[in-house]
N, CA, C, O and CB atoms as a CASP TS submission, in Angstrom:
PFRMAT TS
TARGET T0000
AUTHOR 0000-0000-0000
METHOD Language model
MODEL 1
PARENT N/A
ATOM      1  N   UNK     1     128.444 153.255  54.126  1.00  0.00           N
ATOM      2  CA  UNK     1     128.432 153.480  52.690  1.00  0.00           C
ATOM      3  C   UNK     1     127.193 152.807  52.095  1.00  0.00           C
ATOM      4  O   UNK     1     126.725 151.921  52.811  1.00  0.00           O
ATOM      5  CB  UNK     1     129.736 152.941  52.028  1.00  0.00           C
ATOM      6  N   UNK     2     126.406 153.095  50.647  1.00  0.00           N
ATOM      7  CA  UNK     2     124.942 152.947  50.805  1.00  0.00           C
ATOM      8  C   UNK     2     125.381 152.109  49.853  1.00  0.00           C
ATOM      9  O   UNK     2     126.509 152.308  49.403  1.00  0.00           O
ATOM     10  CB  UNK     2     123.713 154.088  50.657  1.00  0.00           C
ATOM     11  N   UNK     3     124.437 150.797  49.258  1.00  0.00           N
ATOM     12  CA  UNK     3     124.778 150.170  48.485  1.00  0.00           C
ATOM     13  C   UNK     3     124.403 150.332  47.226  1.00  0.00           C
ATOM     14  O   UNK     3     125.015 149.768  46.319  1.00  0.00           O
ATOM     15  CB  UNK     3     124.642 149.308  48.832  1.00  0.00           C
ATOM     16  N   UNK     4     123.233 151.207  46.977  1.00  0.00           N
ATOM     17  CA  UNK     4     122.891 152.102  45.741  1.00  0.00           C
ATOM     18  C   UNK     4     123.053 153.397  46.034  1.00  0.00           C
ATOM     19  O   UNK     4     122.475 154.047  46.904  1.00  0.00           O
ATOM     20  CB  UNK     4     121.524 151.967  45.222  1.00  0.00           C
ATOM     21  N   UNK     5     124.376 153.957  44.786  1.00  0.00           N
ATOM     22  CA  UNK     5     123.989 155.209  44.713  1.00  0.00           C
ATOM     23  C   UNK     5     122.749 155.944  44.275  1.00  0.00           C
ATOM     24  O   UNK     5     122.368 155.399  43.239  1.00  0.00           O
ATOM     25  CB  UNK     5     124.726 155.567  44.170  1.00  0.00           C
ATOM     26  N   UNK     6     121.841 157.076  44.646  1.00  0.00           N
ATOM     27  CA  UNK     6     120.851 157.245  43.920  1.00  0.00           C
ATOM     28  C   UNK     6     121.267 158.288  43.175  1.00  0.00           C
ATOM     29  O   UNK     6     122.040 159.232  43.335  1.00  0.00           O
ATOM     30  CB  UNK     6     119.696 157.383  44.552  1.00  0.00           C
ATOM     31  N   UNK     7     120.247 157.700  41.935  1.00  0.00           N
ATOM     32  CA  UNK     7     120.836 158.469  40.308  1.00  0.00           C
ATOM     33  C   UNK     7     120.040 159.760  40.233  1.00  0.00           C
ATOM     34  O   UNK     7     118.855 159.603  39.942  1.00  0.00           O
ATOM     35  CB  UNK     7     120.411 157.428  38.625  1.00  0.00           C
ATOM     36  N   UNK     8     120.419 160.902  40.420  1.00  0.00           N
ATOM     37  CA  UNK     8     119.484 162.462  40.444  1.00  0.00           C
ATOM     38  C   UNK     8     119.749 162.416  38.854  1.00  0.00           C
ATOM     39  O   UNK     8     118.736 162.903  38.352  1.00  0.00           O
ATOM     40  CB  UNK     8     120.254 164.236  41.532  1.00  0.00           C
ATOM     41  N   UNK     9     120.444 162.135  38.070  1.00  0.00           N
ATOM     42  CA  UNK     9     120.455 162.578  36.297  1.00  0.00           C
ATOM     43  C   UNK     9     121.089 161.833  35.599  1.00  0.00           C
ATOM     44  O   UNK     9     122.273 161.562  35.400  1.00  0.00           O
ATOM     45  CB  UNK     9     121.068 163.884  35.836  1.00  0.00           C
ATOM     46  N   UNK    10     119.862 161.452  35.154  1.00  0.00           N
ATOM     47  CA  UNK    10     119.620 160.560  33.704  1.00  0.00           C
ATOM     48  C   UNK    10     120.768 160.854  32.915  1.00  0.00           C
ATOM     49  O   UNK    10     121.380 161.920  32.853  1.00  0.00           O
ATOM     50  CB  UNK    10     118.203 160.976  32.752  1.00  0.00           C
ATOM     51  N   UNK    11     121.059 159.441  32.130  1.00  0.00           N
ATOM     52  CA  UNK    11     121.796 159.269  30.842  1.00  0.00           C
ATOM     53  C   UNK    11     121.401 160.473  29.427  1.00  0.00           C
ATOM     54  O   UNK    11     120.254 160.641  29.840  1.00  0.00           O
ATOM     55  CB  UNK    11     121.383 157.617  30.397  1.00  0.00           C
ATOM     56  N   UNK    12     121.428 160.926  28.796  1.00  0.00           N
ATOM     57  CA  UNK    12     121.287 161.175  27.702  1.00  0.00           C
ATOM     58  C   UNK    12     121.035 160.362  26.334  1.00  0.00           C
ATOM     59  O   UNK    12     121.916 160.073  25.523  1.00  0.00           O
ATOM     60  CB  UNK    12     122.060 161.708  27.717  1.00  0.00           C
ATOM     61  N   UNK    13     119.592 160.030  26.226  1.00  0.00           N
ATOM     62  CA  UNK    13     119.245 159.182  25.122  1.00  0.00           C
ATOM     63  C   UNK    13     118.034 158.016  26.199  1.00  0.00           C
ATOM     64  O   UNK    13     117.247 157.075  26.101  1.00  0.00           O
ATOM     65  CB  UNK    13     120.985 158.332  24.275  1.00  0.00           C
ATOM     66  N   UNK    14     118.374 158.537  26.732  1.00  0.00           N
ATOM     67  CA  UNK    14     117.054 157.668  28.184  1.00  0.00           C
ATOM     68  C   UNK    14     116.074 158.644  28.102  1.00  0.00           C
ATOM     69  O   UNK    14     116.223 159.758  28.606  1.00  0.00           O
ATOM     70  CB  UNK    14     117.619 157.539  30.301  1.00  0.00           C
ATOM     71  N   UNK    15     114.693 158.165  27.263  1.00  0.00           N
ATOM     72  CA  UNK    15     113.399 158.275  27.729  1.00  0.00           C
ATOM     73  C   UNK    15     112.412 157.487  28.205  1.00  0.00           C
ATOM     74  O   UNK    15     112.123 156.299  28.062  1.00  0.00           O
ATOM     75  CB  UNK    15     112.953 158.672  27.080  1.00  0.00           C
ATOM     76  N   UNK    16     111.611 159.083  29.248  1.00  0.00           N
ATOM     77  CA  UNK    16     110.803 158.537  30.641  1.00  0.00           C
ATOM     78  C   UNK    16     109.746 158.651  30.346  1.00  0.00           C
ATOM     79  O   UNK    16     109.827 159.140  29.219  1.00  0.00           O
ATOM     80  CB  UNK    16     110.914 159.161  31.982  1.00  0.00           C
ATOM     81  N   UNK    17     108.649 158.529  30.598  1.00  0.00           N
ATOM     82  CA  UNK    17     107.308 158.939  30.546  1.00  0.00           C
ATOM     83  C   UNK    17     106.595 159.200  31.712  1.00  0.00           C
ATOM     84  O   UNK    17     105.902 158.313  32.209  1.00  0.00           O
ATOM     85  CB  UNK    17     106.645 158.097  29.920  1.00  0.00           C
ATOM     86  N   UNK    18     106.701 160.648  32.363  1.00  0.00           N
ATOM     87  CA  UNK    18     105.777 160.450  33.856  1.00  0.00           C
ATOM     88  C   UNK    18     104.595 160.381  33.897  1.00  0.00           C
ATOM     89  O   UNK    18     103.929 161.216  33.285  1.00  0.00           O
ATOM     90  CB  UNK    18     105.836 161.379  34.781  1.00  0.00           C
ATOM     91  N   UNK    19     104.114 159.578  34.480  1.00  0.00           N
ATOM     92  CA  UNK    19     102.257 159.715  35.023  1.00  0.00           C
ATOM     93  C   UNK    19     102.395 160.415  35.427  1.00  0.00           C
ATOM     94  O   UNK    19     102.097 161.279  34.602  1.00  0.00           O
ATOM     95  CB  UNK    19     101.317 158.934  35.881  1.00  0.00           C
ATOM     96  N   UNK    20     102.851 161.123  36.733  1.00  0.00           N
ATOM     97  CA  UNK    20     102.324 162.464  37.597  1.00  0.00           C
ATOM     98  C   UNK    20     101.679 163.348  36.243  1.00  0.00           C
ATOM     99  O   UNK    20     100.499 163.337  35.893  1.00  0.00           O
ATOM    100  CB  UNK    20     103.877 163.489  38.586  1.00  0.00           C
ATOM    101  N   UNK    21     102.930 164.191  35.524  1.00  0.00           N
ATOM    102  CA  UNK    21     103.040 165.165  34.812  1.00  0.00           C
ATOM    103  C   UNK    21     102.289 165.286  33.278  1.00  0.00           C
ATOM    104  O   UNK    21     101.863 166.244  32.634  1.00  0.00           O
ATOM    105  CB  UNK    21     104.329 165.243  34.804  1.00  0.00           C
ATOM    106  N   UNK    22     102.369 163.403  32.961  1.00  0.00           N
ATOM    107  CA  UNK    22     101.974 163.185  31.878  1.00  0.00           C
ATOM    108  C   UNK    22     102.663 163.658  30.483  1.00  0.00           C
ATOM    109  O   UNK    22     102.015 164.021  29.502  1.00  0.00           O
ATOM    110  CB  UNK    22     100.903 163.561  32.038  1.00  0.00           C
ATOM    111  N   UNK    23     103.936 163.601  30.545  1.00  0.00           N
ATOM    112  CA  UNK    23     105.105 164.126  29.188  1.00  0.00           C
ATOM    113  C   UNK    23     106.358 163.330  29.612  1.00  0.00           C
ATOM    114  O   UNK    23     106.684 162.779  30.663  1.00  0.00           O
ATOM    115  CB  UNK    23     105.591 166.134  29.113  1.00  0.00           C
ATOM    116  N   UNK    24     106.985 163.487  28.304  1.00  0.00           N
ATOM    117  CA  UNK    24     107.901 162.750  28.048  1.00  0.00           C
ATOM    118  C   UNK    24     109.063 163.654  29.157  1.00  0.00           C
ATOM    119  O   UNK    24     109.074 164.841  29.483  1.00  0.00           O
ATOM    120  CB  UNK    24     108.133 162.608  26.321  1.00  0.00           C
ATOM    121  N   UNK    25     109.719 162.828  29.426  1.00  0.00           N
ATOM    122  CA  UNK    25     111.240 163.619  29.741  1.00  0.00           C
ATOM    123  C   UNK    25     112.477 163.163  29.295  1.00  0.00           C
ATOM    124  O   UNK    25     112.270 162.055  28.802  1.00  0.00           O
ATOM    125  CB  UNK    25     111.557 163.693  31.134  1.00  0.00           C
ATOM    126  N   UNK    26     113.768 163.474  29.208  1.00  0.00           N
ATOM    127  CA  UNK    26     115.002 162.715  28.927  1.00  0.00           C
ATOM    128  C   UNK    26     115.191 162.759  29.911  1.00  0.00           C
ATOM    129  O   UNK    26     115.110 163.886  30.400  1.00  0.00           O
ATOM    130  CB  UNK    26     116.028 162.999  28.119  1.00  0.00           C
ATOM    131  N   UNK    27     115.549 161.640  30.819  1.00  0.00           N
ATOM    132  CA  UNK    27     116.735 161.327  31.823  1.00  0.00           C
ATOM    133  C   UNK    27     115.500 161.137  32.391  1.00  0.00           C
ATOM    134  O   UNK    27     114.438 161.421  31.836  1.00  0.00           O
ATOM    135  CB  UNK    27     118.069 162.367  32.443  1.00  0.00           C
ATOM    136  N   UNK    28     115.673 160.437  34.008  1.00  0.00           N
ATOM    137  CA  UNK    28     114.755 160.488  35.110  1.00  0.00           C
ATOM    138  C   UNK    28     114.866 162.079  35.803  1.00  0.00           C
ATOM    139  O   UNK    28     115.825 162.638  36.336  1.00  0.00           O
ATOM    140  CB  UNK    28     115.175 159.214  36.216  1.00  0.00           C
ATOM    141  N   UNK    29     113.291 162.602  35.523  1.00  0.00           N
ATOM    142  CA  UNK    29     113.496 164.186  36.067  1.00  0.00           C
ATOM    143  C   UNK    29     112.216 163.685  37.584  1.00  0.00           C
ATOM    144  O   UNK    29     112.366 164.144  38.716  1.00  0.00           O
ATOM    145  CB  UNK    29     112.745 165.945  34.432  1.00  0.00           C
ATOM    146  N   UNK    30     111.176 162.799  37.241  1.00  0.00           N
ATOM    147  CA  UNK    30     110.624 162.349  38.574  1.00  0.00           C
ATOM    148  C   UNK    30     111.179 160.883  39.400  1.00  0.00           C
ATOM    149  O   UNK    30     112.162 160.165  39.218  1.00  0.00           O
ATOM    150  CB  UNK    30     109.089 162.190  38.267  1.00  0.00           C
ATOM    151  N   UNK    31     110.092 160.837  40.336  1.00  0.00           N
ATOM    152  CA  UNK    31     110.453 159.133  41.023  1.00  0.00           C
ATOM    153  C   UNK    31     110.109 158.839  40.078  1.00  0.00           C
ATOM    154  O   UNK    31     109.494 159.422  39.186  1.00  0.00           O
ATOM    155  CB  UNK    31     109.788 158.264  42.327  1.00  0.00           C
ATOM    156  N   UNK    32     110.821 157.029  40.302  1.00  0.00           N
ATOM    157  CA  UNK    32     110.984 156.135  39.355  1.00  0.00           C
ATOM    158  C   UNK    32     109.340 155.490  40.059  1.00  0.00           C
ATOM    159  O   UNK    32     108.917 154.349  39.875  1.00  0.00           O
ATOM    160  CB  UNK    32     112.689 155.134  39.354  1.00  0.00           C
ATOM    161  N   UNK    33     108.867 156.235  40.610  1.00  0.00           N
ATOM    162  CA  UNK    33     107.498 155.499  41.007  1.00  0.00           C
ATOM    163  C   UNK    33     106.587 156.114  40.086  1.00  0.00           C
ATOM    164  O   UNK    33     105.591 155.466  39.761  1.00  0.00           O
ATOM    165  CB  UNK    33     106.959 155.694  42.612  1.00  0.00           C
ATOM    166  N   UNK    34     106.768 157.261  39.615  1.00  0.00           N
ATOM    167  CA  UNK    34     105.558 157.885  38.637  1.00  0.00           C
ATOM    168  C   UNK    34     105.927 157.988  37.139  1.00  0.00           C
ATOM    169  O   UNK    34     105.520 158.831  36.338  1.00  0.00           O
ATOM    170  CB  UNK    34     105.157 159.451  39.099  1.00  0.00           C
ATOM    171  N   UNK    35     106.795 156.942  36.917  1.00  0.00           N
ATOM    172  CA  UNK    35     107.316 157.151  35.445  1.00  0.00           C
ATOM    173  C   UNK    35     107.396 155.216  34.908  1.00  0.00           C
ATOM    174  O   UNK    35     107.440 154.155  35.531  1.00  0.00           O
ATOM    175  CB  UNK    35     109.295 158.220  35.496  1.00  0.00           C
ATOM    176  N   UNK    36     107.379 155.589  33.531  1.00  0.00           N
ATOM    177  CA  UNK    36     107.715 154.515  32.908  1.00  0.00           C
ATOM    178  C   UNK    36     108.871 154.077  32.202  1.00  0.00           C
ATOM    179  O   UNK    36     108.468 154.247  31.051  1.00  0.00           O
ATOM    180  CB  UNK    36     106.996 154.423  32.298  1.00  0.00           C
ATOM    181  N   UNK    37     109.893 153.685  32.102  1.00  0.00           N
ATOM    182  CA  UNK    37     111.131 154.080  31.051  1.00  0.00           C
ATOM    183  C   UNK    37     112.122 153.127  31.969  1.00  0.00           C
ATOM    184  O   UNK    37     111.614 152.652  32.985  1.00  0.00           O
ATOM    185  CB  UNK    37     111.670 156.089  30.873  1.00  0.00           C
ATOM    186  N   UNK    38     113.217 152.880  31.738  1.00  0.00           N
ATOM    187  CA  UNK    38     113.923 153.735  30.541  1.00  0.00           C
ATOM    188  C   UNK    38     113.236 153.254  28.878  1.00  0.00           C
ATOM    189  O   UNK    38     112.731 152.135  28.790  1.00  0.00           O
ATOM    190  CB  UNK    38     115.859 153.317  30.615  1.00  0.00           C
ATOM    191  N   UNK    39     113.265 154.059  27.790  1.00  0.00           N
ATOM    192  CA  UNK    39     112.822 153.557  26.256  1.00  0.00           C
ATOM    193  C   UNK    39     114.019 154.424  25.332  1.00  0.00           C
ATOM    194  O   UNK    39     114.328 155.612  25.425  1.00  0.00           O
ATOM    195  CB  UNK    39     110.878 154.111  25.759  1.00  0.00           C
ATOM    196  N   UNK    40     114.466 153.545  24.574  1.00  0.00           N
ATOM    197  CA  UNK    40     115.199 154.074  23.973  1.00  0.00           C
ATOM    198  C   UNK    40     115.062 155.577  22.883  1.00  0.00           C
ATOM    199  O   UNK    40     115.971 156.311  22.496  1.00  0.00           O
ATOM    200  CB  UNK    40     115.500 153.049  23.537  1.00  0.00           C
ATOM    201  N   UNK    41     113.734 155.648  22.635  1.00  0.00           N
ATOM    202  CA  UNK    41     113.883 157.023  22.124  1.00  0.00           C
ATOM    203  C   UNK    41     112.640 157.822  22.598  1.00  0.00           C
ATOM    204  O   UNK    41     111.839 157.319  23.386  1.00  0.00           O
ATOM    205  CB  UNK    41     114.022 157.044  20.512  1.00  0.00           C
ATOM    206  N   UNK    42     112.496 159.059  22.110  1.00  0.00           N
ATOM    207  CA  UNK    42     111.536 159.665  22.922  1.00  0.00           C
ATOM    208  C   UNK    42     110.316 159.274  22.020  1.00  0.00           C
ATOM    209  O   UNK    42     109.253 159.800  22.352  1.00  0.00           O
ATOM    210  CB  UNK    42     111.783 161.302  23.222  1.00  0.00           C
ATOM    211  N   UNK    43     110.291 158.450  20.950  1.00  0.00           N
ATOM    212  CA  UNK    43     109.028 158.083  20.336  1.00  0.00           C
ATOM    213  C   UNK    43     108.433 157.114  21.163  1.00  0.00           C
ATOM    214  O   UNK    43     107.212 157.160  21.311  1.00  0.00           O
ATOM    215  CB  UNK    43     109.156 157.576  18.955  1.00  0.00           C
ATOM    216  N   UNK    44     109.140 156.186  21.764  1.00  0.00           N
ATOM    217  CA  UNK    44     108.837 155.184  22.350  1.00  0.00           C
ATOM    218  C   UNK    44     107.950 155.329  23.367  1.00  0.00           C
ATOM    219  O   UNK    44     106.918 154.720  23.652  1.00  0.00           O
ATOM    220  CB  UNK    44     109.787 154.659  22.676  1.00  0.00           C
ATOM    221  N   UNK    45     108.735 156.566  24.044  1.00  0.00           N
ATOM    222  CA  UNK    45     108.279 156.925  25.226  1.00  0.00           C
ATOM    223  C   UNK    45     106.724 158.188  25.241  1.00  0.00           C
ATOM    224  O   UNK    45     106.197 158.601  26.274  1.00  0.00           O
ATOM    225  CB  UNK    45     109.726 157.513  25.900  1.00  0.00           C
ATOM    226  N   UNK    46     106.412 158.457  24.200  1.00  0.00           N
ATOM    227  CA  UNK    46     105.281 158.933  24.095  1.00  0.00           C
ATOM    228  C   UNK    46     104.486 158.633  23.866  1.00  0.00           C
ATOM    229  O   UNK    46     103.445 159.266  24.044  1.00  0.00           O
ATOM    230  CB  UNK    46     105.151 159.467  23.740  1.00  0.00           C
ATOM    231  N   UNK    47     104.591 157.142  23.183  1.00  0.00           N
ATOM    232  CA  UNK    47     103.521 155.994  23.181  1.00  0.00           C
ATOM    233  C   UNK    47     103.322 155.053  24.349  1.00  0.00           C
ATOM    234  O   UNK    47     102.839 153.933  24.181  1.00  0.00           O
ATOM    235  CB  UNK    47     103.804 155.123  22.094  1.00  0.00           C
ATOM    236  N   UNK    48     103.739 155.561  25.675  1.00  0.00           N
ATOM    237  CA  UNK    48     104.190 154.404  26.459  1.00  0.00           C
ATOM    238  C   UNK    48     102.924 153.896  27.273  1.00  0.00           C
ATOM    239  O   UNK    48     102.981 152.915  28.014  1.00  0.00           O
ATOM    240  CB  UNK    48     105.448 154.813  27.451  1.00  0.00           C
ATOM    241  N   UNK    49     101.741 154.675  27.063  1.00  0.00           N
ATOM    242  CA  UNK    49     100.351 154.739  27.641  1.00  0.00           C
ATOM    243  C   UNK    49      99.752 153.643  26.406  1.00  0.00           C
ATOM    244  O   UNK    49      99.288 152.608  26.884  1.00  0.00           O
ATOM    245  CB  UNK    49      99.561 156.569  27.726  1.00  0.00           C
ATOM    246  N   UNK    50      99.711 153.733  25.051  1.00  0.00           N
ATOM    247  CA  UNK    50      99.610 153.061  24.187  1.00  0.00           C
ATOM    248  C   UNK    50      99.824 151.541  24.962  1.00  0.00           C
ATOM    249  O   UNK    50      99.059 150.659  25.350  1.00  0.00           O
ATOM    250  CB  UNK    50     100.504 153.562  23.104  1.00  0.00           C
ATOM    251  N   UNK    51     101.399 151.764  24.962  1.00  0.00           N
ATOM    252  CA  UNK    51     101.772 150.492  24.844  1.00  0.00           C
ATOM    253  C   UNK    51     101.593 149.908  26.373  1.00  0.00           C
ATOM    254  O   UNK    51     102.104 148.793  26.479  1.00  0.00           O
ATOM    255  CB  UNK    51     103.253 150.406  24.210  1.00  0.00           C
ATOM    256  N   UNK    52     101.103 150.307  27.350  1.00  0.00           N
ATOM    257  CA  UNK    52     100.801 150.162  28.130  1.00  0.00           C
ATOM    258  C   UNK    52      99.250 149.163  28.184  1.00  0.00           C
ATOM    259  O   UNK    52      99.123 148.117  28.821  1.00  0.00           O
ATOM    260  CB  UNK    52     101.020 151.314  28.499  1.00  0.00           C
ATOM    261  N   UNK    53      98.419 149.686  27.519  1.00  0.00           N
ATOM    262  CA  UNK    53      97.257 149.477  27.324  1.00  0.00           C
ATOM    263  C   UNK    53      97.022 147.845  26.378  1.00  0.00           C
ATOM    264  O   UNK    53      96.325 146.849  26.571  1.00  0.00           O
ATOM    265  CB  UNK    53      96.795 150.856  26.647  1.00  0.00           C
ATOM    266  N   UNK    54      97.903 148.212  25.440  1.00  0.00           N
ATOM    267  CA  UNK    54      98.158 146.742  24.289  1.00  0.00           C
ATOM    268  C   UNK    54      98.476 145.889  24.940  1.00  0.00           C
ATOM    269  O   UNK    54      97.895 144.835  24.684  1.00  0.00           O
ATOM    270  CB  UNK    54      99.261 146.678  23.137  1.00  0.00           C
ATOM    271  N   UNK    55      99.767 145.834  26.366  1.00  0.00           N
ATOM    272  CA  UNK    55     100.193 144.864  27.242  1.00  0.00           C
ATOM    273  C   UNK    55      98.832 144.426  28.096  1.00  0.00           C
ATOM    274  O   UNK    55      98.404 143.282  28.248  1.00  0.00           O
ATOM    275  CB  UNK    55     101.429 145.456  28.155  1.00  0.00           C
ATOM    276  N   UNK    56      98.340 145.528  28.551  1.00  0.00           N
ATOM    277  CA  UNK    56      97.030 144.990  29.244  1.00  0.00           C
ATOM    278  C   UNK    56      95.947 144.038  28.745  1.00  0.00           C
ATOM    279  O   UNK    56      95.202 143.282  29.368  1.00  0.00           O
ATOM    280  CB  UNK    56      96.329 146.016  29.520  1.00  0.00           C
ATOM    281  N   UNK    57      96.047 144.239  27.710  1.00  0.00           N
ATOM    282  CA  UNK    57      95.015 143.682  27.186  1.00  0.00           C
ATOM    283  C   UNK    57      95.170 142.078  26.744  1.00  0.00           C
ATOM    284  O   UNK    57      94.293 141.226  26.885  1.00  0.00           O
ATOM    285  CB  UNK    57      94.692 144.546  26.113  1.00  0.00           C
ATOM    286  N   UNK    58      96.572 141.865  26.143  1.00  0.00           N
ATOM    287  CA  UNK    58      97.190 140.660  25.788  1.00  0.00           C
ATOM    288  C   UNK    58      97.430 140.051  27.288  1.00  0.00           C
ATOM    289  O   UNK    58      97.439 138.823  27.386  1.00  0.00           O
ATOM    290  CB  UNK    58      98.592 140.896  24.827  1.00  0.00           C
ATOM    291  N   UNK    59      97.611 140.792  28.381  1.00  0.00           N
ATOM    292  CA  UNK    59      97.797 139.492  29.741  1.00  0.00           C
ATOM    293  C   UNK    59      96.075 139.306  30.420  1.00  0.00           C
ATOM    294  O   UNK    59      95.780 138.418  31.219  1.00  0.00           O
ATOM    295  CB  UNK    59      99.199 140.293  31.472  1.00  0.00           C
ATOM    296  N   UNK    60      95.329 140.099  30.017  1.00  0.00           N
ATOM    297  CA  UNK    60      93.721 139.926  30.202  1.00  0.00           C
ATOM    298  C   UNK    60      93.022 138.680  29.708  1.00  0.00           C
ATOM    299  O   UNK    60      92.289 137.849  30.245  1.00  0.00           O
ATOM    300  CB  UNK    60      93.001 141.039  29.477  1.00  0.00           C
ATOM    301  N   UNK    61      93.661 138.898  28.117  1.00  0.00           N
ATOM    302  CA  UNK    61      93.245 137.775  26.874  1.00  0.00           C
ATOM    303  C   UNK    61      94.098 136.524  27.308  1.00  0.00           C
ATOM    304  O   UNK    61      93.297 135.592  27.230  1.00  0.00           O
ATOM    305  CB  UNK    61      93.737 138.327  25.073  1.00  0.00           C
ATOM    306  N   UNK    62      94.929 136.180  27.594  1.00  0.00           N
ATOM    307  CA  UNK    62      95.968 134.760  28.356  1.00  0.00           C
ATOM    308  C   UNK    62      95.614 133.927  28.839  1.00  0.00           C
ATOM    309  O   UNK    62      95.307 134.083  30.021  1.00  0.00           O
ATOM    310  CB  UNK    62      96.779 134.853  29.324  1.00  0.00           C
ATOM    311  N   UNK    63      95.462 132.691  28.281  1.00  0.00           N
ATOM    312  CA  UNK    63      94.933 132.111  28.684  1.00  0.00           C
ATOM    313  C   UNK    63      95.900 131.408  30.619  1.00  0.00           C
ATOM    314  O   UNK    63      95.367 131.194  31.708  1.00  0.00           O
ATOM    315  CB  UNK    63      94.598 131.337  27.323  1.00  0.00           C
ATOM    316  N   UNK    64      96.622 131.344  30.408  1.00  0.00           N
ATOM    317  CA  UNK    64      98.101 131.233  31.043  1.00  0.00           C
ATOM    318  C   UNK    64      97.340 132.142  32.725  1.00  0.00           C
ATOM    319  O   UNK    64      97.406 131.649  33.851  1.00  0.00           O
ATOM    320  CB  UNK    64      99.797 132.409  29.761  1.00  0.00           C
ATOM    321  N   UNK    65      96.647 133.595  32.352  1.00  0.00           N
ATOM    322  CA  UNK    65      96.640 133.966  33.294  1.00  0.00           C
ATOM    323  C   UNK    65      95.320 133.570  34.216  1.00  0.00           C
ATOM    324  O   UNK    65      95.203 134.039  35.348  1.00  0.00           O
ATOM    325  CB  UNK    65      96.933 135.112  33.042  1.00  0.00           C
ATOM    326  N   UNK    66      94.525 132.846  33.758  1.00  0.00           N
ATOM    327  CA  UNK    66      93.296 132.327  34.409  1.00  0.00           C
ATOM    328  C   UNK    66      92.703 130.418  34.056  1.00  0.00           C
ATOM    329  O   UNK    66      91.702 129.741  33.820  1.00  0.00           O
ATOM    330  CB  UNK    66      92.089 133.544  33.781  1.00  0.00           C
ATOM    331  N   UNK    67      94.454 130.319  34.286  1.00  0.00           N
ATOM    332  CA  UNK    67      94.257 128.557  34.323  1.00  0.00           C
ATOM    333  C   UNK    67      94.204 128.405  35.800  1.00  0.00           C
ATOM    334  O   UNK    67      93.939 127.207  35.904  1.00  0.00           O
ATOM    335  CB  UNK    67      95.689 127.469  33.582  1.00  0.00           C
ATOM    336  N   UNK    68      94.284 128.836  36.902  1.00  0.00           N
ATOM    337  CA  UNK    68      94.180 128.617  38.197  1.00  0.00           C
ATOM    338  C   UNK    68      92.881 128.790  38.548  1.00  0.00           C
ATOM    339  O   UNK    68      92.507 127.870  39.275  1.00  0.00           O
ATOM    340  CB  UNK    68      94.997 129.358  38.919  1.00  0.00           C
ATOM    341  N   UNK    69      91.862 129.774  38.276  1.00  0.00           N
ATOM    342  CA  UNK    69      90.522 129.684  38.111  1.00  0.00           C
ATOM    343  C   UNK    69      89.927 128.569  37.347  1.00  0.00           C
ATOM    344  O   UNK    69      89.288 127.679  37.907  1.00  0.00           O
ATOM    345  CB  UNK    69      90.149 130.776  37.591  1.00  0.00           C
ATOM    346  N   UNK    70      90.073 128.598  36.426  1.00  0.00           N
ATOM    347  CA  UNK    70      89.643 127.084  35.629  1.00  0.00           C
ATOM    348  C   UNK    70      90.179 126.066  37.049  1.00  0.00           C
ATOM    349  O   UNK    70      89.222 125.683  37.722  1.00  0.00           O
ATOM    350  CB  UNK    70      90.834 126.666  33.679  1.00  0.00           C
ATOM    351  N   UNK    71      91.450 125.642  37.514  1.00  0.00           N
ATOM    352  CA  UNK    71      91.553 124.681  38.052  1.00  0.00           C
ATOM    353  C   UNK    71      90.247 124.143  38.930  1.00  0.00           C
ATOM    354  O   UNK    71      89.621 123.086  39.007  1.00  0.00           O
ATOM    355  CB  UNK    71      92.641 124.889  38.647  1.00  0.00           C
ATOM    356  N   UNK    72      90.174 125.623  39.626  1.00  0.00           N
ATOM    357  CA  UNK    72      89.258 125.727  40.720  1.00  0.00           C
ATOM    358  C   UNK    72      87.779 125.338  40.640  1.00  0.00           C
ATOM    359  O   UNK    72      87.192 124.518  41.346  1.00  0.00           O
ATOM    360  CB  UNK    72      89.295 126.982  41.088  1.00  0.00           C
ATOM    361  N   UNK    73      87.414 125.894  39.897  1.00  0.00           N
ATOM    362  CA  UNK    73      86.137 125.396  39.425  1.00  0.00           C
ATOM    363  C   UNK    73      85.789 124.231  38.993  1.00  0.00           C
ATOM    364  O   UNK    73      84.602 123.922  39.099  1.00  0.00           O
ATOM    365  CB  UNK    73      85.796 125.968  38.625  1.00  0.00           C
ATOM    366  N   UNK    74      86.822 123.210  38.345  1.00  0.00           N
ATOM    367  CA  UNK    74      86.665 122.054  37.835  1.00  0.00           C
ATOM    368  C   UNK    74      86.854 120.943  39.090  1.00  0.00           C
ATOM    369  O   UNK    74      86.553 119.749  39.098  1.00  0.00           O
ATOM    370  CB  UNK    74      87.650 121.938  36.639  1.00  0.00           C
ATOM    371  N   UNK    75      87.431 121.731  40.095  1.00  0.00           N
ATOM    372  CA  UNK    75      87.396 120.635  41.355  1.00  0.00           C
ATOM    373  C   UNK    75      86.517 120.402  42.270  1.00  0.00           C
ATOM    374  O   UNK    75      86.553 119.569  43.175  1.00  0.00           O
ATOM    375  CB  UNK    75      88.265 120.764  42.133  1.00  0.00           C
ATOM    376  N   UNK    76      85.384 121.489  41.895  1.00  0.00           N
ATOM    377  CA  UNK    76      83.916 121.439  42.849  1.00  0.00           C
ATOM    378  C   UNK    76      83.228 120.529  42.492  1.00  0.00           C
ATOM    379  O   UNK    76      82.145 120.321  43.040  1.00  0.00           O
ATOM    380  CB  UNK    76      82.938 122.592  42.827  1.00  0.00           C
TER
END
């Protein structure tokens, strides 16, 4: 007996956003490898490249993410 069932169809009110296809879908219609979601509405999920991009940029800008470089350099 498998310990995850795998889910072929999405909830109703679950939006995806696939990279492959590039559009929104309700429910998971691809792998969960070429999509972004779950988002609660399909607005969410059509901005999800948006918001994709805004996240990138705020863990780029962090300082948090390049205190281990600083370490490094200050110990030469």
């Amino acid at each position: 007996m498998p310990l995850f069932k795998k889910r072929t169809v999405g909830k109703p009110g679950e939006w995806y956003y696939c990279l492959e296809h590039k559009k929104v879908e309700e429910g998971p219609e691809c792998p969960a490898k070429d999509r972004f979601g779950p988002y609660a509405t399909r607005e969410e999920a059509e901005h999800a490249m948006q918001t994709a991009r805004e996240r990138n940029l705020e863990w780029e800008n962090d300082p948090r993410w390049h205190d281990a470089a600083a370490r490094d350099s200050d110990d030469e």
